[in-house]
C-alpha positions as CSV (number, residue, x, y, z in Angstrom):
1,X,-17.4,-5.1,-83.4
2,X,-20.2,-2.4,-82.6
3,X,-22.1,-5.4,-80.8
4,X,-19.0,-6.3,-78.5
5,X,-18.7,-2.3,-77.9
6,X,-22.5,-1.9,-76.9
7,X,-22.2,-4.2,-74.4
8,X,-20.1,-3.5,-72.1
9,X,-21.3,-6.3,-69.0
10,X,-21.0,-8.8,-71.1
11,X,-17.0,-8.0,-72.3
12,X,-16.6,-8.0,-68.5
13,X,-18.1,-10.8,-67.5
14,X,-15.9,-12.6,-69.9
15,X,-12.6,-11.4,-68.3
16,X,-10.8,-14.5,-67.0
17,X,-7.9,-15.0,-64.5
18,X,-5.7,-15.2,-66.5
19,X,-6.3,-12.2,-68.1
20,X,-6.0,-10.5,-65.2
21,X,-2.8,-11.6,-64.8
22,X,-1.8,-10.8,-67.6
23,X,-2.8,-7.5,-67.1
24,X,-1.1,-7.2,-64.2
25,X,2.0,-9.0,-65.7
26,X,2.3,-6.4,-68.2
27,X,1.4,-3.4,-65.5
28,X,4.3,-4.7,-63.3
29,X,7.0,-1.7,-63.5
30,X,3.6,0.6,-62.4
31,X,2.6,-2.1,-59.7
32,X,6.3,-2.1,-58.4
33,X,6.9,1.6,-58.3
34,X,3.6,2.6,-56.5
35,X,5.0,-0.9,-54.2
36,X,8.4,0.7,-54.1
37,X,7.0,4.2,-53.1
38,X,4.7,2.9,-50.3
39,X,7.6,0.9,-48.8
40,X,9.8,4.1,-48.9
41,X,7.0,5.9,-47.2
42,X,6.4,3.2,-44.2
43,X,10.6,3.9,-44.2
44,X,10.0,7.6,-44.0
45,X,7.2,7.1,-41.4
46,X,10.0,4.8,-39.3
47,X,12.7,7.7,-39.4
48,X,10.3,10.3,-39.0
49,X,8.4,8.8,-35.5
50,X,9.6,8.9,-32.6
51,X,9.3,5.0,-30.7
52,X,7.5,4.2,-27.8
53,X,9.4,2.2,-25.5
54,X,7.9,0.3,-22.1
55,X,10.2,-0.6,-19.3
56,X,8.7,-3.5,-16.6
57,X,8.9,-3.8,-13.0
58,X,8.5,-7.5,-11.4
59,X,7.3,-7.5,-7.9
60,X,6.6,-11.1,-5.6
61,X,4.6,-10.9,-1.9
62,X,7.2,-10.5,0.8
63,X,8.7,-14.0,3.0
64,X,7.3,-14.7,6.4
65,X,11.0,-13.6,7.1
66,X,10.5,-10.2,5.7
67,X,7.7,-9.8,8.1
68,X,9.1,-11.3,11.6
69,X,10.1,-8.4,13.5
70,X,6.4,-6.6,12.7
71,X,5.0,-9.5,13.4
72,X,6.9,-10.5,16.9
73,X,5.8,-6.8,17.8
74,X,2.1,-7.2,16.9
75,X,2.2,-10.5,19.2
76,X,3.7,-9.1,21.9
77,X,0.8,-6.3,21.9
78,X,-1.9,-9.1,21.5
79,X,-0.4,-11.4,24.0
80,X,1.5,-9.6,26.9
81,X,-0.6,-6.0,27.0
82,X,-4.4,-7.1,25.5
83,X,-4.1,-11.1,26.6
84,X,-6.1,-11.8,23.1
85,X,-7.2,-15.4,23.2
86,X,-6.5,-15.6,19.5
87,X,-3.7,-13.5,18.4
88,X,-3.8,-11.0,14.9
89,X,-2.4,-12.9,12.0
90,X,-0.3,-10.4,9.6
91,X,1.0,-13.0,6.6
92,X,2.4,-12.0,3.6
93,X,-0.9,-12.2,1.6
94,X,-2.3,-10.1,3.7
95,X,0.3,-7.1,3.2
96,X,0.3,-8.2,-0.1
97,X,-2.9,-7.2,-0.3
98,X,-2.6,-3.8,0.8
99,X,0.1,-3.0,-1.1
100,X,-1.7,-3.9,-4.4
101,X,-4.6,-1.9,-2.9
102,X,-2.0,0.9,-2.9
103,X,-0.5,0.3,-6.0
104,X,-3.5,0.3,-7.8
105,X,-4.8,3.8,-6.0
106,X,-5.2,6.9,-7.0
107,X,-3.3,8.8,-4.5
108,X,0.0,7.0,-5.6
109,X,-0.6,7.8,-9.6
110,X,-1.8,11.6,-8.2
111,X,1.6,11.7,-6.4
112,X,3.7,10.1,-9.2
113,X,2.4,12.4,-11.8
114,X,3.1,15.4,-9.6
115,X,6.3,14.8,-8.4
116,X,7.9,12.7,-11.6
117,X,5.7,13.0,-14.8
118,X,4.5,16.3,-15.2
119,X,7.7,18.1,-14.1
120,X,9.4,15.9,-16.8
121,X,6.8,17.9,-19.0
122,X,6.9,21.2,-17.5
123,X,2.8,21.7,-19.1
124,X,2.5,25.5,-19.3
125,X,-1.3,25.5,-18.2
126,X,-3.9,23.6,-16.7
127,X,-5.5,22.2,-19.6
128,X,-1.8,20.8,-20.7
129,X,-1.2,19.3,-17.8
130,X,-4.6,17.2,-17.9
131,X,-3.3,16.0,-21.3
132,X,0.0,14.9,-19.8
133,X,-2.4,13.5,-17.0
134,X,-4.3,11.3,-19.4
135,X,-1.0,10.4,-21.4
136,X,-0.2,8.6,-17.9
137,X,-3.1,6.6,-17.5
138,X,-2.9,5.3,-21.0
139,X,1.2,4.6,-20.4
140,X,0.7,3.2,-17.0
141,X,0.2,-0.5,-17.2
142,X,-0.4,-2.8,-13.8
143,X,-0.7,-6.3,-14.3
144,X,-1.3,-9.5,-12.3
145,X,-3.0,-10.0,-8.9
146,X,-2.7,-10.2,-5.2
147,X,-3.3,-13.9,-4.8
148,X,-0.4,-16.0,-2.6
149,X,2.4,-16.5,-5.0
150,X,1.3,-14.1,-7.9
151,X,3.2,-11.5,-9.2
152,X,2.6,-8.0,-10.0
153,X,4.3,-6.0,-13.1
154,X,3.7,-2.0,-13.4
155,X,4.9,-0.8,-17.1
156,X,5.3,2.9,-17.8
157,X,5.4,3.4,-21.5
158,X,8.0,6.8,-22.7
159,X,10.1,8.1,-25.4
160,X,13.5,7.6,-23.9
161,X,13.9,4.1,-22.9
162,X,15.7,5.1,-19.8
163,X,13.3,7.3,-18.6
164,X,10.4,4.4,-18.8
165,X,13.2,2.1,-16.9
166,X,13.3,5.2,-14.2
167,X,9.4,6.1,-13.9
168,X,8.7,2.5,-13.9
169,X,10.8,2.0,-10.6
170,X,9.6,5.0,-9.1
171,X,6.3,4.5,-9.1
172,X,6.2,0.8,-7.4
173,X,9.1,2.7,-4.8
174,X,6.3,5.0,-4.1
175,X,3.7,2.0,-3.7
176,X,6.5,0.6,-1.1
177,X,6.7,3.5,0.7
178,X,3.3,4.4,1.2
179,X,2.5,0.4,2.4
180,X,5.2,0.6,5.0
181,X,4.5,3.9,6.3
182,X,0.8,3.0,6.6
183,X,1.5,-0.6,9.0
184,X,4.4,1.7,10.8
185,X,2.2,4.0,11.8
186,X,-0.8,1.6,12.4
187,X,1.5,-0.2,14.7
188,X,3.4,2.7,16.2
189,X,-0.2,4.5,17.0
190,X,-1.5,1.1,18.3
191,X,1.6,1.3,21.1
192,X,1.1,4.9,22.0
193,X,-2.4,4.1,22.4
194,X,-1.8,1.1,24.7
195,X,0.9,3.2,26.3
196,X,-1.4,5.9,27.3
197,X,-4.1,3.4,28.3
198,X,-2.1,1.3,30.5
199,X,-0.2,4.6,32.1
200,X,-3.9,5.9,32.8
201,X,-4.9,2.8,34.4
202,X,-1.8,2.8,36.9
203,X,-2.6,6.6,37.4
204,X,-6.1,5.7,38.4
205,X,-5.1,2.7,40.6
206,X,-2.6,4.9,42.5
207,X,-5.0,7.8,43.1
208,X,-7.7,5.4,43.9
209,X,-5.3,3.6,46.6
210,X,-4.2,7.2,48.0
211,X,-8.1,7.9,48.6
212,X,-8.8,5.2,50.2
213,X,-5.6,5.3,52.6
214,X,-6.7,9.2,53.5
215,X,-10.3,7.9,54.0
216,X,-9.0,5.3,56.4
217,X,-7.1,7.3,58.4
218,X,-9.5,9.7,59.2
219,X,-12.0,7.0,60.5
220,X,-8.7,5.5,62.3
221,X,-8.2,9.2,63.8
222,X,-12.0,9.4,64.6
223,X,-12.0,6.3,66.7
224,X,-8.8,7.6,68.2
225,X,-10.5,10.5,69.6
226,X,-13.4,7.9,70.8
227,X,-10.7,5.7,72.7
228,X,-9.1,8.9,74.4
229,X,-12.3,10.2,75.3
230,X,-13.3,6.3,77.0
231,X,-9.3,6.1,78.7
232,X,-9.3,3.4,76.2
233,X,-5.9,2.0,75.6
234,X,-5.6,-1.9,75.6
235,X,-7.8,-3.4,72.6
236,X,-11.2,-5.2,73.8
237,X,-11.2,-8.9,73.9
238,X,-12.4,-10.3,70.4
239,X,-11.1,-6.8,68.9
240,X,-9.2,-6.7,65.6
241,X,-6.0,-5.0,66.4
242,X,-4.6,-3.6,63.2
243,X,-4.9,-3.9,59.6
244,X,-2.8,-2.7,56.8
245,X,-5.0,-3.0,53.7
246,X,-7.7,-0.4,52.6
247,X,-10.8,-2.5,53.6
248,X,-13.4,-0.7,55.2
249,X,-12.6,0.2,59.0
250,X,-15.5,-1.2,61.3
251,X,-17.5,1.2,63.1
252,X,-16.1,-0.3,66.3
253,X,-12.8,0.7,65.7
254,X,-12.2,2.6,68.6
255,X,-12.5,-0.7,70.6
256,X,-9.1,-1.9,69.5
257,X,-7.9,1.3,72.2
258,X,-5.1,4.4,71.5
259,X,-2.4,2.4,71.6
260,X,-3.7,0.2,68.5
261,X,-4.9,3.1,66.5
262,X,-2.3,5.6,66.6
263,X,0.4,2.8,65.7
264,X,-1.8,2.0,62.6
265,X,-2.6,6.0,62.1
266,X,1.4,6.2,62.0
267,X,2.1,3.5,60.0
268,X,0.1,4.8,57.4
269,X,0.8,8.3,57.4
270,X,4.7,7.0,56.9
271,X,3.8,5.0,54.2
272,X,5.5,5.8,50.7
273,X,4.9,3.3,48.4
274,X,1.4,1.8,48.6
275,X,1.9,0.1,44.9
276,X,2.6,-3.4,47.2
277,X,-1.0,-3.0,48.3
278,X,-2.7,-2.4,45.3
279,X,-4.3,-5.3,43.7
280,X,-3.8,-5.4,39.6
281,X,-1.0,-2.9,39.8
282,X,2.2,-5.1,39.0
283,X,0.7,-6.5,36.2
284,X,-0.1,-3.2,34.8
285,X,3.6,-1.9,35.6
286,X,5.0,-5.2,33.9
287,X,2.9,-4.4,30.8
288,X,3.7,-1.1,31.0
289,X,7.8,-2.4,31.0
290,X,6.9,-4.3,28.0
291,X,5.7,-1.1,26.0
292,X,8.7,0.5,27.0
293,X,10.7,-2.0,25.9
294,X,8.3,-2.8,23.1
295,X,10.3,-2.6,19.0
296,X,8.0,0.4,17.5
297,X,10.3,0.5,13.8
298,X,10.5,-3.1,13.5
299,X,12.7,-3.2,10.1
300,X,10.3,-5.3,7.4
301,X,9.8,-5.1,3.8
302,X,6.1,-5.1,2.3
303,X,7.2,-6.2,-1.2
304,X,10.0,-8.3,-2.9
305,X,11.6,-6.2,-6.3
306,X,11.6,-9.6,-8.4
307,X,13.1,-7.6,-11.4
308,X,13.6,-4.1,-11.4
309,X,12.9,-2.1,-14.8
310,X,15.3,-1.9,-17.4
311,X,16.2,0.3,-20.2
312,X,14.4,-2.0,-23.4
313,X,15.7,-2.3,-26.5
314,X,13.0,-3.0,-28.5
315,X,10.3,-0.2,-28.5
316,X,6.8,-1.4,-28.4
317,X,5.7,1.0,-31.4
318,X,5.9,1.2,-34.1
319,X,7.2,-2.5,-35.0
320,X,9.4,-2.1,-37.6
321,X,8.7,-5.2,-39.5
322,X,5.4,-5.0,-39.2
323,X,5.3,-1.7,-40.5
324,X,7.6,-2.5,-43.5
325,X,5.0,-5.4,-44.2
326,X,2.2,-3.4,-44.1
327,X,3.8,-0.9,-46.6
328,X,4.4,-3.3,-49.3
329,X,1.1,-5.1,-48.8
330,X,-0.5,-1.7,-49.1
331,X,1.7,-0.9,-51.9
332,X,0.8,-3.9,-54.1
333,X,-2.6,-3.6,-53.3
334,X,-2.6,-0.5,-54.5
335,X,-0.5,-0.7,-57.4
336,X,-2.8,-3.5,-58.8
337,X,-5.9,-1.1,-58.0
338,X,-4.5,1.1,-59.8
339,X,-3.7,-1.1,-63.1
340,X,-7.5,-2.0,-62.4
341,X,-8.8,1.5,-62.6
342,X,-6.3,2.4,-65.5
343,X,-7.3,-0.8,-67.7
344,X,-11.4,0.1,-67.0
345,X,-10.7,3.9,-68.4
346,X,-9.4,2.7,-71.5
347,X,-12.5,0.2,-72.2
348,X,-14.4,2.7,-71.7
């Protein structure tokens, strides 16, 4: 008996399984009760938590349909005001594109969290509201890619499933918003541009054309004065009588005699619209009719709302079964740690 009691190792090593279980057969009320209590405690922990829901928002690439009024607008621009041999192409992967660009930005989460998260907050100082801010980036979940055909899902993560559903929405709105105002305005600055351009051009053309007309009668009214001064009135044989463009007058122009030049001299002075004469001008005014004319809030949509976020039932955390399971595991686990520790005291 003293020999089995000094040593100790060997008594152990001879333990079996099915002592064990026996042990633990006979140590079952303990085993169940510490199971029992750590199963009420994962309960407790359920009550006591507040759950984490996390509402989705589905969003596709716009159709070509979506798109056709921008589009007509940016062709009309490239074919009938620059004459581009290849036209731009605007598809829908292409706005796709920049809306994921935006969605993904930081402006949009800057202006989501200031105008939606942290006055749901109301964070007293600054250091609150950068905890609030970080609480967003870990809640805020975007998903999928830009590639034709793929979808994108932005998940906002709250307390009240309604409020995920509501913040979730909001935030791809705001991506929406910002992608159509940003083509709008490329394409509405684009047309002012090529408005002022082409009314510049026509400016130019017209002063131009009045310059030259002024300069051409004075040399007409110079060679007047020669003609009068040489009782010159009948044109010289071979003599160009008149002309009613702007070319340059020859220096012989007083051979064509009084008569010839003061007709000419009064036919310009009289005239009031020299746009007929002016090479390159009706084109310009057509274009110019055309940017007039021209649709600068084309109606199109950047986006299609596959599935708009709603209130979930489930939260995501914690997972009621899961917690439950863990608790009992835990709590048998422990229980027959316990009877373990118990049963080595009293060997000892």
């Amino acid at each position: 008996m003293n020999t089995v009691s000094q040593n100790p190792e060997a008594n152990t090593r001879n333990i079996s399984l099915s002592d064990i279980i026996k042990l633990f057969w006979k140590s079952k009320k303990l085993i169940l009760t510490i199971t029992l209590l750590c199963t009420c405690l994962s309960i407790g922990y359920l009550v006591v938590v507040q759950p984490t829901y996390q509402a989705t928002t589905r969003i596709l690439p716009p159709q070509a349909s979506d798109l056709a009024e921008y589009v007509e607008s940016l062709y009309t621009i490239d074919n009938g005001i620059s004459e581009k041999n290849i036209p731009r192409e605007l598809d829908s992967t292409h706005v796709y594109e920049i809306f994921y660009t935006n969605l993904k930005s930081v402006s949009i989460k800057n202006q989501f969290l200031s105008q939606y998260y942290l006055p749901h907050f109301s964070p007293k100082d600054e250091l609150e509201a950068e905890q609030v801010a970080k609480r967003l980036e870990k809640s805020l979940s975007i998903t999928g890619s830009a590639t034709e055909g793929s979808s994108l899902n932005v998940s906002i993560k709250a307390k009240d499933p309604k409020l995920a559903a509501q913040w979730a929405n909001d935030y791809t709105n705001l991506a929406v918003q910002a992608t159509h105002t940003e083509l709008l305005k490329n394409l509405q600055s684009e047309i002012i541009a090529k408005k002022q351009s082409t009314e510049n051009r026509i400016t130019t053309l017209r002063k131009l054309e009045k310059d030259l007309q002024d300069l051409k009668i004075g040399r007409l009214q110079d060679a007047l004065a020669v003609a009068k001064a040489m009782e010159l009135e009948a044109p010289m044989l071979g003599t160009t009588v008149i002309t009613l463009d702007n070319s340059p007058s020859n220096e012989n122009s007083f051979m064509r005699g009084t008569r010839s030049l003061q007709a000419e001299i009064d036919v310009l002075s009289k005239r009031k619209d020299q746009d007929v004469y002016i090479a390159g001008l009706p084109k310009l005014l057509t274009q110019q009719a055309v940017l007039q004319t021209l649709n600068s809030t084309p109606d199109f949509t950047v986006a299609r709302i596959d599935m708009l976020a709603q209130p979930p039932y489930e939260p995501v955390k914690p997972i009621k079964p899961l917690v439950l399971l863990i608790g009992i595991i835990f709590g048998l686990f422990l229980g027959m740690f316990v009877v373990l520790i118990i049963s080595a005291i009293r060997n000892d």
